[in-house]
Phi, psi and omega in degrees: 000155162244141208271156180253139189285121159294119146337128192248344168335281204296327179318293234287301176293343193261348171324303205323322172298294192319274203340293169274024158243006186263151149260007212199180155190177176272305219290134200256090201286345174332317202285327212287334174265010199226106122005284205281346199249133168250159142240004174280309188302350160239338192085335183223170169323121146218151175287156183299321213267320190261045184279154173247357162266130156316125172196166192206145158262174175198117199251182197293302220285341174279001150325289202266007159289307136339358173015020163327123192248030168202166138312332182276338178290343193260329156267346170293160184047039204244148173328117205073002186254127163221132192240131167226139173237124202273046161115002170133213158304111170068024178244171183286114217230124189246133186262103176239130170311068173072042135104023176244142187335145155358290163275018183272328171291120163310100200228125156260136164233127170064024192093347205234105140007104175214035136347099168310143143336296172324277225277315229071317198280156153316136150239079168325335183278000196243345147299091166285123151003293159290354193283322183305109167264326193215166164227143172246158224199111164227135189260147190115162085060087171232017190277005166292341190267293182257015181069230175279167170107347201269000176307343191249319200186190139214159190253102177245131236190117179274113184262177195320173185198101175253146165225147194103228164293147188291114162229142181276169163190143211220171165183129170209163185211179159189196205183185169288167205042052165072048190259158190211117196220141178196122155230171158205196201156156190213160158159165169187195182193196171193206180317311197254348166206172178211163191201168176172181203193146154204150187227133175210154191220133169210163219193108192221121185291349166070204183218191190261099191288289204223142194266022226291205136227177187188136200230098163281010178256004174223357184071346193303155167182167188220160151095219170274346181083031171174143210263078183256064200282111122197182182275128187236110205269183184187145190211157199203114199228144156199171185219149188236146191208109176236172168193176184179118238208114170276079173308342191181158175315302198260023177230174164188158157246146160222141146264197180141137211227141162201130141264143175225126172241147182195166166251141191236123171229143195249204167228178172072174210325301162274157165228006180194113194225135178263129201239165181187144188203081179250160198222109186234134192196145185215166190225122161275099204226126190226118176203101200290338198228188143308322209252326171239120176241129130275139192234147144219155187194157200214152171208175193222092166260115186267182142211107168249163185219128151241130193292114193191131179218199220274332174229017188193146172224162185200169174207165194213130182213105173284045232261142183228094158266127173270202114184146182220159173215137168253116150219163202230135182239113146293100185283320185227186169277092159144022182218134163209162183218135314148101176221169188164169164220152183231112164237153219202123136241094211277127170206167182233052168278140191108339201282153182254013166328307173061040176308153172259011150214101192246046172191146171178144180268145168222156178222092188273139153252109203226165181206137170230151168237135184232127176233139169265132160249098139087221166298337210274138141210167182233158236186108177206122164250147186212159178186116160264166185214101173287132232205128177269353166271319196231036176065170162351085157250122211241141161210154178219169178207146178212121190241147199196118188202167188207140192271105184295342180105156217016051183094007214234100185244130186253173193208156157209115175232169163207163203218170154215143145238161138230200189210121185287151147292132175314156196280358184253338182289323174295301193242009147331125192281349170235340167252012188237132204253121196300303192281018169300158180243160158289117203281137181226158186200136175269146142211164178227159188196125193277141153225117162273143164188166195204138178217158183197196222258101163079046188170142186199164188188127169225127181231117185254145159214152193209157175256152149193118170272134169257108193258122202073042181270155190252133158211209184248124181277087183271017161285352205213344177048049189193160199275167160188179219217109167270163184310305165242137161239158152251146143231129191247175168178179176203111167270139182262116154218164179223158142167161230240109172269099178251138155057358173125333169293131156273115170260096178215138188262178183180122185237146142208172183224112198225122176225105196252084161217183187301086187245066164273121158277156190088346179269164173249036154249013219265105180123335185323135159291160188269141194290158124108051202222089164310118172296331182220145180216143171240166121297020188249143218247156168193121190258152156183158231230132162232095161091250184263018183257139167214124157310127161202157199202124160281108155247136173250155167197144162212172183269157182327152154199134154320148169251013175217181195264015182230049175008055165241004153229110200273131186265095146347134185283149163264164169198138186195150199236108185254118163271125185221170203226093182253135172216109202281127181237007160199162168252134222098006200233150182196128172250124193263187174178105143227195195230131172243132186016077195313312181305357209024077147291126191293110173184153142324104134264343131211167217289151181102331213263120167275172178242157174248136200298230184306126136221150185270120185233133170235123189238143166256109158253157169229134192196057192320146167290000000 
């Protein structure tokens, strides 16, 4: 079937609006032009270098260096990430954080919470590429900070960002299986504001997502329950709108808008579903001195679907309203100390669930403090979160590391977080249990790491228990909950400037299992969690030419919670080609899993073999 293109007018129009009516967002957009500064891992500016939380950046330019055509192409195989994909390009793609559920990443765009409401999880496949200027990626424990969802990690994701003089920037491509990619964009600023825009489409005849079968005369079946060859395709249209503005030396405002619309197409019961995904969020940052800033900020996430297939149609409508308060104190130099409120309201209105709760509120309050002693610093966080279905909850987190002198720095922390259950894990009408409990968790975590001039080198090893963890049961085809889980791992990264080659590696180790005693998974790995995943990437540059190759790779994993259906480890090898040949102008060419390799991250669920991509940028200097 082929999906009918949604209209973007009305989307279109009301960003337009929107945009100069928000005041606020959570996102400290100040950091977002400096490389060198993170800010998901505190809530405030730190250089990359002194964060005491495992953390990793990803800036435009390695975006469009990396010729990735998705975000999971673009996260795979990176420290700590195990990625499973349900059937190609814009199909359903799940992210587990260091071996902890799906819904354990916190994924922020732009500050603003876009975790579906339903499911829990992101749905990462519908975030493009061209919208991104930068991501930031911190692993561990964060919810003394951002509250629930945060048990594995967080994800922030920067929609574009120009700052100076005005540039336009274009870009268009296409590839194997019918893919058709177009963007263009504009922004710049100045002293006192800055604005931009950008709209990009992409469009893919896809693959044959499943290979399932379904016998209706035994009811028997694997997979999607249906026996479908053919291609199921996927479009994606979306537009971003920022602005920003300095009222005074010490207040200032940004908006920032992105709407995503797109068409699906799966096998098995739907076949076809129309996504709408908009993100509206603004921040007021008031800061008379050095020594002290207030932030307020308020945000809008939406995520609808509609659904339809041969014998049923549904639709799912997700809604997230925010709002937060910051404030940051210098008591001294080398000490500030980190106070908010965070409140969330969560609803599925409109949705055709017919859930037996579909709205509920949350309100956390939290405080950090971060000090320098000398080599030393410390990183200590506390946060209740009042949950209007579920009560109370407290997490802290205390991080502690200290700088040996020439680059060489050790770290130790330990964190809790927790995780309400999702209105689908409770009141799903065929999988969902009423009597879930809200998942809690320790963890701890040792970190080395050492740098020098053109050479970096880091090592994590980390624990993390879980208590209550909720997962999916395909024997009972209903959610449950083990009692215990453990998870140990260790991530390795590098990278290396030799001889003019960018070298850089990401090892991870991950052993996620079920340590209920008496049950009878007990010791089992948790399903769809590759125990080992790499990474290396390697660039170089010859004149107006720049070279680079990808290896990705991962290890076996089950695809269920009884280990009896075992997935084959991968391996897949990508190359690409940039050659800036006028200037602003730059043609790109690569292979993505050159070898065509056959393989799985679930089971039933195909991958797309070899493909080919050619992209045209334009960017005046």
């Amino acid at each position: 079937m082929k999906a009918r293109s949604l209209p973007l007018r009305r989307s279109l129009l009301a960003l337009a609006l929107a945009v100069p009516a928000i005041a606020t967002a959570q996102s400290h957009d100040d950091a977002k032009t400096l490389d060198n500064l993170i800010v998901t891992g505190t809530r405030t500016e730190v250089a990359l270098e002194d964060s005491l939380v495992p953390a990793q950046v990803i800036d435009r330019a390695e975006i469009e260096r990396s010729q990735a055509n998705s975000l999971q192409g673009l996260l795979r195989g990176r420290a700590g990430i195990n990625l499973t994909n349900s059937g190609g390009l814009g199909k359903q793609t799940s992210l587990f954080m260091r071996g902890t559920n799906s819904a354990h990443t916190l994924v922020l765009v732009d500050g603003v919470r876009v975790n579906t409401a339903d499911f829990g999880a992101a749905t990462l496949q519908d975030i493009p590429l061209a919208q991104i200027e930068r991501i930031e990626i911190v692993r561990g424990p964060q919810s003394s900070l951002y509250g629930a969802d945060a048990i594995g990690g967080v994800i922030q994701i920067f929609t574009r960002r120009d700052h100076g003089g005005f540039k336009p920037h274009a870009s268009l491509g296409g590839g194997s299986n019918g893919l058709r990619e177009a963007g263009a964009g504009f922004g710049g600023g100045g002293a006192h504001g800055w604005f931009g825009a950008d709209y990009a489409y992409q469009r893919s005849e896809g693959i044959n997502a499943c290979r399932g079968y379904y016998d209706p005369a035994t009811w028997a079946g694997a997979g999607c329950y249906a026996n479908e060859p053919d291609r199921d395709g996927y479009h994606n249209r979306s537009l971003s709108l920022r602005g920003g503005y300095a009222l005074t030396d010490a207040l200032r405002v940004d908006a920032s808008a992105l709407a995503i619309e797109g068409d699906n197409e799966y096998d098995g019961y739907y076949n076809q579903s129309e996504i709408r995904q908009r993100v509206l969020g603004g921040k007021l940052r008031y800061a008379p001195s050095e020594r002290f800033t207030l932030a307020v900020g308020i945000g809008r996430a939406d995520n609808e679907s509609d659904n339809r297939g041969a014998f049923a149609t549904g639709s799912a409508q997700t809604h997230r309203d925010s709002a937060s308060v910051q404030a940051d104190f210098g008591i001294a130099t080398g000490h500030l100390l980190s106070a908010g409120i965070d409140w969330s309201d969560d609803s599925l209105d409109g949705s055709s669930s017919g859930y037996a709760v579909e709205d509920r509120s949350n309100t956390g309050v939290f405080a950090q403090y971060q000090g320098r002693f000398g080599k030393q610093s410390l990183q200590a966080s506390l946060r209740n979160d009042d949950n209007e279905q579920f009560g109370n909850h407290s997490t802290g987190s205390l991080v502690w590391g200290i700088n040996f002198g020439d680059g060489f720095k050790l770290t130790a922390g330990y964190g809790t977080a927790f995780k309400a259950p999702t209105f689908s894990d409770l009141y799903d009408p065929w999988s969902g249990v009423p009597t879930l409990r809200p998942e809690e968790s320790r963890s701890a975590n040792v970190g080395l790491a050492w740098q020098g001039e053109g050479w970096r080198w880091g090592l994590d090893a980390y624990q993390t228990r879980i208590d209550d963890l909720i997962t999916y049961d395909s024997t009972t085809w209903m959610m449950a909950q083990v009692e215990k889980a453990r998870i140990t791992g260790a991530e390795l990264t590098g990278g290396i400037d030799l001889a003019g080659w960018d070298l850089s590696v990401q090892l991870s180790h991950t052993d996620p299992r079920n340590r209920t005693g008496g049950s009878s998974q007990y010791d089992n790995l948790l399903a769809r969690r590759a125990r080992n995943t790499g990474r290396i990437d390697l660039q170089r540059s010859f004149g107006t030419f720049d070279f680079g190759a990808t290896l990705n790779g991962a290890g076996s994993r089950f695809d269920d919670a009884a280990n009896a259906v075992r997935l084959g480890g991968y391996a897949t090898f990508d190359t690409r080609l940039s050659w800036r040949f006028a200037p602003g102008w730059t043609l790109q060419a690569n292979v993505a899993n050159l070898f065509d390799r056959e393989y799985e991250t679930v089971a039933w669920y195909n991958q797309a073999g070899r493909e080919f991509a050619l992209r045209l940028r334009w960017q005046p200097e």
